[in-house]
N, C-alpha and C positions, 0 to 999 in steps of 0.2 A: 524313394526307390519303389513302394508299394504305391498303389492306388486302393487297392479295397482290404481292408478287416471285416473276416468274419467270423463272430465269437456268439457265445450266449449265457455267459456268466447272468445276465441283468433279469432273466427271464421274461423279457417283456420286450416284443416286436419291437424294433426302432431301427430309422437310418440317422447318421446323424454325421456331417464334415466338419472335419477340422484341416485346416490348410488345404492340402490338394489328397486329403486321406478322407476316404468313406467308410465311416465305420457303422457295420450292418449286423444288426442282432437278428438271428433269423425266424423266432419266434419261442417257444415252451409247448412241454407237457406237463407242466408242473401243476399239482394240486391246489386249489384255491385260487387260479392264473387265469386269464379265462385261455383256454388252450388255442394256441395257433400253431399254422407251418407256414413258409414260406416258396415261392416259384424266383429265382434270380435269371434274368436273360440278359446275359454282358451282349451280345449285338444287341437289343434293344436298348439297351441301358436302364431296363425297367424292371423292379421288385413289384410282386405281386404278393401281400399277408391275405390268407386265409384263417378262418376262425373257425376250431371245430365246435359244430353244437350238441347238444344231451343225445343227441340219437345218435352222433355219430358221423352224420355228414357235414360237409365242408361249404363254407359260402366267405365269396370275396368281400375284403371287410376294408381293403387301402390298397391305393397302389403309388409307388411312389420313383422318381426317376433316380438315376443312380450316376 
């Protein structure tokens, strides 16, 4: 019935399928993690993860089709 899971229990970026299910962890702020967020574009069908670095800024670090 679904197509996509979006959770983030694992705190660690990941796509990952199982049968016709994409399940998409969208990234952490969690301490000792290395910190990311993520951009989702259902028309494109493509997840972009960013990694936040010590300063503060953001740089693309995977992209991945969905």
């Amino acid at each position: 019935r679904y197509a996509y899971v979006i959770s983030g229990h694992t705190h660690r970026a990941m796509v990952r399928v199982i049968g016709d299910l994409t399940v998409i962890n969208a990234g952490t702020l969690l301490t000792g993690q290395v910190p990311c967020w993520s951009v989702l574009d259902f028309d494109k069908r493509l997840i972009q993860f960013y990694e936040i670095g010590d300063d503060g800024n953001s740089s693309a670090s995977s992209e991945w089709a969905i």
